[in-house]
Chimera marker file (.cmm) of the C-alpha trace (Angstrom):
<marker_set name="trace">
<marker id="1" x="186.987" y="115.782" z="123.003" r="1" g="1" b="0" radius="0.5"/>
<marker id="2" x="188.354" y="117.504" z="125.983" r="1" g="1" b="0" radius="0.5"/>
<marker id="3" x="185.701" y="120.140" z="127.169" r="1" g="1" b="0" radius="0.5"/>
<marker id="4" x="186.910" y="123.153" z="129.496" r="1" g="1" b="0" radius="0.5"/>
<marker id="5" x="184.774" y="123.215" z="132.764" r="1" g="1" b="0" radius="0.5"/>
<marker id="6" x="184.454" y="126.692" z="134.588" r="1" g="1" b="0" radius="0.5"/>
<marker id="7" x="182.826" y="126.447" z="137.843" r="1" g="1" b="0" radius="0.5"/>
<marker id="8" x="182.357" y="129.742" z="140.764" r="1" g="1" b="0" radius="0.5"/>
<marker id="9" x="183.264" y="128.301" z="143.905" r="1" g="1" b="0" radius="0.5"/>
<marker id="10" x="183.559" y="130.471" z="147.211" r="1" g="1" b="0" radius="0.5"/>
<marker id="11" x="185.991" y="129.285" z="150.187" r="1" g="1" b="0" radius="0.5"/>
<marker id="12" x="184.161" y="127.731" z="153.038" r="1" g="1" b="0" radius="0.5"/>
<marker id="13" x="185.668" y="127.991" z="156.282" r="1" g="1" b="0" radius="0.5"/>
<marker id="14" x="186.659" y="125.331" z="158.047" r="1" g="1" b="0" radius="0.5"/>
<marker id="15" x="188.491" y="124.540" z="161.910" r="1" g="1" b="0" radius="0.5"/>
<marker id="16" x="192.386" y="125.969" z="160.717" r="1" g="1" b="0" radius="0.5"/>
<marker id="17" x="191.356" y="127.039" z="157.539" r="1" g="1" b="0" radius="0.5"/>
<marker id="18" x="189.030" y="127.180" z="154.259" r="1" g="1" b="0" radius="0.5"/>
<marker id="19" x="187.921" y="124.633" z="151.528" r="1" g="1" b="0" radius="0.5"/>
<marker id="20" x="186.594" y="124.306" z="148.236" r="1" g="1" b="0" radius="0.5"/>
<marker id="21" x="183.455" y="122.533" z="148.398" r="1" g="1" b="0" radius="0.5"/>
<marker id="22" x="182.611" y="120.410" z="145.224" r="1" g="1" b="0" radius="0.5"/>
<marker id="23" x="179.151" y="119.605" z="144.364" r="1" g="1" b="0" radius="0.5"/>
<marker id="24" x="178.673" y="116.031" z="142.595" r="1" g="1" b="0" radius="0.5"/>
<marker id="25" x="178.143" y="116.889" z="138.870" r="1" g="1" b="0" radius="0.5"/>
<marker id="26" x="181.169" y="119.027" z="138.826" r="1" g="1" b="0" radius="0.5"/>
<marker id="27" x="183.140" y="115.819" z="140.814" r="1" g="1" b="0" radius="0.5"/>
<marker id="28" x="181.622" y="113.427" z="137.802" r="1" g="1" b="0" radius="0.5"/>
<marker id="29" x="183.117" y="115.387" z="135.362" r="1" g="1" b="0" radius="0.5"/>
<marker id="30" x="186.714" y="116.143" z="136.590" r="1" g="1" b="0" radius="0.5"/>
<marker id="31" x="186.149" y="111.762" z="137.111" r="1" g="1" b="0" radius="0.5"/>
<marker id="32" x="187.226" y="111.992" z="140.986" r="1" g="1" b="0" radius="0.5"/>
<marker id="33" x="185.683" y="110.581" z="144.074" r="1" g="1" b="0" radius="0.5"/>
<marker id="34" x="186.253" y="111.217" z="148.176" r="1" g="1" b="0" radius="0.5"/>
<marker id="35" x="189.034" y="108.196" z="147.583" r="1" g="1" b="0" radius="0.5"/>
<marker id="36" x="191.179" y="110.575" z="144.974" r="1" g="1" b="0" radius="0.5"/>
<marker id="37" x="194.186" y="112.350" z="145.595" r="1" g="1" b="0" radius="0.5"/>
<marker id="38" x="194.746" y="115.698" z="143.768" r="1" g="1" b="0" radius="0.5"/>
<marker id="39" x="197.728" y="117.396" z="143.142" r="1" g="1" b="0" radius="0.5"/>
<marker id="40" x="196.944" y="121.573" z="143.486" r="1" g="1" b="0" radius="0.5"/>
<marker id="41" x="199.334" y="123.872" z="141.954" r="1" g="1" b="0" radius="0.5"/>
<marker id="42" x="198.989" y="127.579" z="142.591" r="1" g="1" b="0" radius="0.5"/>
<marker id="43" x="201.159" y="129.647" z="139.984" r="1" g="1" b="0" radius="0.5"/>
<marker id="44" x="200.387" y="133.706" z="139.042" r="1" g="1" b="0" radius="0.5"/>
<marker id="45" x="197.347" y="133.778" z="141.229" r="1" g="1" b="0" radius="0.5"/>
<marker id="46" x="195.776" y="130.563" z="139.442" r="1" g="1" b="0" radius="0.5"/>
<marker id="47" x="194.874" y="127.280" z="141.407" r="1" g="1" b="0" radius="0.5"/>
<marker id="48" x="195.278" y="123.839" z="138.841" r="1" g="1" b="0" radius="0.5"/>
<marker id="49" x="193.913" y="120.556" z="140.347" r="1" g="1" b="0" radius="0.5"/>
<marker id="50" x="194.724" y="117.317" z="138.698" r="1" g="1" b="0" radius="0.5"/>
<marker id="51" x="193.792" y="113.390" z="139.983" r="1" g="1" b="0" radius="0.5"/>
<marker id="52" x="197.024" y="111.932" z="140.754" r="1" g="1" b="0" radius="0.5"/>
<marker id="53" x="196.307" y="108.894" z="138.707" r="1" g="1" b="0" radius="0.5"/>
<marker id="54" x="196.419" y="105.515" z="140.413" r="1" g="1" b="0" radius="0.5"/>
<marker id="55" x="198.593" y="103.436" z="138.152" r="1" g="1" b="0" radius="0.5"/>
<marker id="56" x="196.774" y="99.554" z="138.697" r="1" g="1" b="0" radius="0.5"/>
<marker id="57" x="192.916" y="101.729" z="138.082" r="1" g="1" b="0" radius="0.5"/>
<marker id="58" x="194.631" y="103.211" z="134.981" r="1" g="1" b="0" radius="0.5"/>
<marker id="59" x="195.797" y="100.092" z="134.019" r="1" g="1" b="0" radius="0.5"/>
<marker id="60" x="192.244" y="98.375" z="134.637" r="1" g="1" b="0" radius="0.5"/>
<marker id="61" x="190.512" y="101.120" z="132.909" r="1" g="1" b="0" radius="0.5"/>
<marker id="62" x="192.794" y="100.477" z="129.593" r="1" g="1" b="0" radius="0.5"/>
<marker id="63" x="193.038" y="97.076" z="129.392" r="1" g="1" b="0" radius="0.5"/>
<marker id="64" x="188.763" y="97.069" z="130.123" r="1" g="1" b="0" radius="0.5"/>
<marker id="65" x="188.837" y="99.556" z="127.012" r="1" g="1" b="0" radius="0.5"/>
<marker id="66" x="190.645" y="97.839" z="124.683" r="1" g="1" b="0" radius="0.5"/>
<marker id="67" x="188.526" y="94.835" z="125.010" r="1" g="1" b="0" radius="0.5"/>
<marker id="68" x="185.546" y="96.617" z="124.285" r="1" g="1" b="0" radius="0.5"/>
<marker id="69" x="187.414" y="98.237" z="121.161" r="1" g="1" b="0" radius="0.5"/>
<marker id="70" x="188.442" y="94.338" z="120.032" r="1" g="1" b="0" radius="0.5"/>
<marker id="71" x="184.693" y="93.397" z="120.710" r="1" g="1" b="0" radius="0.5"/>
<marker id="72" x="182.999" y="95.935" z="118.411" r="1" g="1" b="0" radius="0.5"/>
<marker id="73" x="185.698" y="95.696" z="115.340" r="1" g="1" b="0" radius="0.5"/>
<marker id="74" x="186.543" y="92.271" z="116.075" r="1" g="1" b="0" radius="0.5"/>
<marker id="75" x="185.381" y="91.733" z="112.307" r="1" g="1" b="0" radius="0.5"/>
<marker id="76" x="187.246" y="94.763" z="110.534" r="1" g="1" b="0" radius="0.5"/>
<marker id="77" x="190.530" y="93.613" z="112.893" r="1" g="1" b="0" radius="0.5"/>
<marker id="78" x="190.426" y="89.995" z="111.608" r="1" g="1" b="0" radius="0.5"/>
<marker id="79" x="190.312" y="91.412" z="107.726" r="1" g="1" b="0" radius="0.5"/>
<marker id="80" x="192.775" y="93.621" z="108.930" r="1" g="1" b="0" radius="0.5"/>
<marker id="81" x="195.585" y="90.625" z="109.861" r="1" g="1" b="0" radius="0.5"/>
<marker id="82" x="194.532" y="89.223" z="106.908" r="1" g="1" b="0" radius="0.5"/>
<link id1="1" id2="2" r="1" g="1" b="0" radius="0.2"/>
<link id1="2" id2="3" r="1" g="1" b="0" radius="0.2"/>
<link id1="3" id2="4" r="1" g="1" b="0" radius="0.2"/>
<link id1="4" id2="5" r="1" g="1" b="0" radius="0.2"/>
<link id1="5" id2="6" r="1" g="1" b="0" radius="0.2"/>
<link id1="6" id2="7" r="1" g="1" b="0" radius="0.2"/>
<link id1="7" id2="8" r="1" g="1" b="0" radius="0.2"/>
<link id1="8" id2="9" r="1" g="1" b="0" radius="0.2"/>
<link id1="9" id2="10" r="1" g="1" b="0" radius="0.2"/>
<link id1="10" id2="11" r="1" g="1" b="0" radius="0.2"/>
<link id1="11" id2="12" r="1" g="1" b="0" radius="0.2"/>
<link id1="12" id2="13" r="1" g="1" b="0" radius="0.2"/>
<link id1="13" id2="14" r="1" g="1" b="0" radius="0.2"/>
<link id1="14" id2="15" r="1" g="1" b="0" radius="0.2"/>
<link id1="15" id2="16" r="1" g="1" b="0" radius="0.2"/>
<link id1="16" id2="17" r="1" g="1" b="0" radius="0.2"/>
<link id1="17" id2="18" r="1" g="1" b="0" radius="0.2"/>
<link id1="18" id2="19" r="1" g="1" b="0" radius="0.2"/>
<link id1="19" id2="20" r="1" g="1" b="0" radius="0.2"/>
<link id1="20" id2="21" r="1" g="1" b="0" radius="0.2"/>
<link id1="21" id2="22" r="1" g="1" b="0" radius="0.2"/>
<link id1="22" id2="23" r="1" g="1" b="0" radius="0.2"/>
<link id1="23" id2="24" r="1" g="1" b="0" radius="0.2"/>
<link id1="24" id2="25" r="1" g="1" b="0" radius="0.2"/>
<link id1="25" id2="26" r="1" g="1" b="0" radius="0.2"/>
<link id1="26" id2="27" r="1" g="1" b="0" radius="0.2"/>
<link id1="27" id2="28" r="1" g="1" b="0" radius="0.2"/>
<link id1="28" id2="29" r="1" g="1" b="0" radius="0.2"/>
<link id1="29" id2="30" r="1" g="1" b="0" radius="0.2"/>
<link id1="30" id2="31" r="1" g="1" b="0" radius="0.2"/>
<link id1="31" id2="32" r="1" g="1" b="0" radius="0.2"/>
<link id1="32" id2="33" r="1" g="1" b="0" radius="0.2"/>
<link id1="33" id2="34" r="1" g="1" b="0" radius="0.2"/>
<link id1="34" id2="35" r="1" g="1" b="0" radius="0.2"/>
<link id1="35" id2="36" r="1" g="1" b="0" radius="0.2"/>
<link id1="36" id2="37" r="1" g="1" b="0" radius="0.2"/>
<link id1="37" id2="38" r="1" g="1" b="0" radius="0.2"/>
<link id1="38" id2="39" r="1" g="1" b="0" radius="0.2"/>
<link id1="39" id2="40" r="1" g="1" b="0" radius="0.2"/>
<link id1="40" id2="41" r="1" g="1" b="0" radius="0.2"/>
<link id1="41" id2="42" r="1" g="1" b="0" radius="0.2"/>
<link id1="42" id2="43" r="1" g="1" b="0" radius="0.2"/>
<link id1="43" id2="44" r="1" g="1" b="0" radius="0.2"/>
<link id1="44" id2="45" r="1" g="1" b="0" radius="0.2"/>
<link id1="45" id2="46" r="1" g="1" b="0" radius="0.2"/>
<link id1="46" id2="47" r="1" g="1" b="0" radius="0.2"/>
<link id1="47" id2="48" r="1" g="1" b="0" radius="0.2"/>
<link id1="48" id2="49" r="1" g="1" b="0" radius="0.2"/>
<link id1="49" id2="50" r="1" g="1" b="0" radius="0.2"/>
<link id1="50" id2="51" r="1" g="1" b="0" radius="0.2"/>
<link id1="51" id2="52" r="1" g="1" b="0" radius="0.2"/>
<link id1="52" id2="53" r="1" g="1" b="0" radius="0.2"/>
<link id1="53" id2="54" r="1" g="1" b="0" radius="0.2"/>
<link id1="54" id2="55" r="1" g="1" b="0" radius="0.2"/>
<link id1="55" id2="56" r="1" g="1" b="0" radius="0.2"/>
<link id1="56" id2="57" r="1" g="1" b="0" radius="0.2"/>
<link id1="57" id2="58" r="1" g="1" b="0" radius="0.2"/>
<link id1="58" id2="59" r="1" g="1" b="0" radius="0.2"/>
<link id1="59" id2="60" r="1" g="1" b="0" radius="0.2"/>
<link id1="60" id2="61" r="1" g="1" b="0" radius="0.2"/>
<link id1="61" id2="62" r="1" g="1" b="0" radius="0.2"/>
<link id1="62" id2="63" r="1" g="1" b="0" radius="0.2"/>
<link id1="63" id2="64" r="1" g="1" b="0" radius="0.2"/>
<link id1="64" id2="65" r="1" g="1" b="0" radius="0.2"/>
<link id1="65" id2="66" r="1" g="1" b="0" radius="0.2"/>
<link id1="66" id2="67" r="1" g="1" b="0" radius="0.2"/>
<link id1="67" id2="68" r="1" g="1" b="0" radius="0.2"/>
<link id1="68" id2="69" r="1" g="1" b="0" radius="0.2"/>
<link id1="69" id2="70" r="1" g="1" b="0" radius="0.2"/>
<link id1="70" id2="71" r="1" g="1" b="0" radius="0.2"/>
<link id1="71" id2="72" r="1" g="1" b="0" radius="0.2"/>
<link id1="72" id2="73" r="1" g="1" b="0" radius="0.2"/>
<link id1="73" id2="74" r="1" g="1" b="0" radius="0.2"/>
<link id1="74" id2="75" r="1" g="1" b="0" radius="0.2"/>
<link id1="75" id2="76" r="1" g="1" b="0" radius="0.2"/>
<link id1="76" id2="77" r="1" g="1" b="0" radius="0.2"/>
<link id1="77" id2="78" r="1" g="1" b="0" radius="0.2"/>
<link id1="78" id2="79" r="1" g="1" b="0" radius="0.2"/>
<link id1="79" id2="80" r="1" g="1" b="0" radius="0.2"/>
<link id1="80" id2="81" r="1" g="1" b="0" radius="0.2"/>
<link id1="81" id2="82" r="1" g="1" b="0" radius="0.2"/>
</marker_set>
C-alpha cells in the first residue's frame, strides 16, 4: 500500500541559492540516501521529486525479493508445479 506523505518544509538559504532540507524519517520513507539522484519536476506551481532508480540496486533488490518469496511458499510452489 502506497501511503501519501505531506511534509512543511521552508527554503534554507544557501551560497547562490536555497534548499530543501530533509530530515531523516521523511528521507526513510521516500527510500533515498545522500548517494540518490532525484529527478524534480516543477509544473502549475507544484514541485514532484522522484529517485532516479539505479537499474543493478533495482535489480538486486528484486532478485533478493523473490528469493525470500520462494523461501516462505517454497511448499505451496512445489504443490503448485505439481
Amino acid at each position: 500500500m502506497i501511503q501519501k506523505l505531506t511534509t512543511v518544509l521552508k527554503l534554507t538559504p544557501v551560497e547562490n541559492g536555497f534548499a530543501l532540507i530533509f530530515d531523516q524519517p521523511t528521507l526513510d520513507r521516500m527510500q533515498v540516501d545522500g548517494d540518490t539522484t532525484l529527478e524534480m519536476t516543477a509544473e502549475k506551481g507544484k514541485l514532484t521529486l522522484q529517485p532516479i532508480l539505479d537499474k543493478e540496486k533495482e535489480d538486486r533488490e528484486f532478485d533478493s525479493s523473490l528469493e525470500e518469496v520462494c523461501d516462505y511458499y517454497s511448499d505451496v510452489l512445489q504443490k503448485l508445479a505439481k
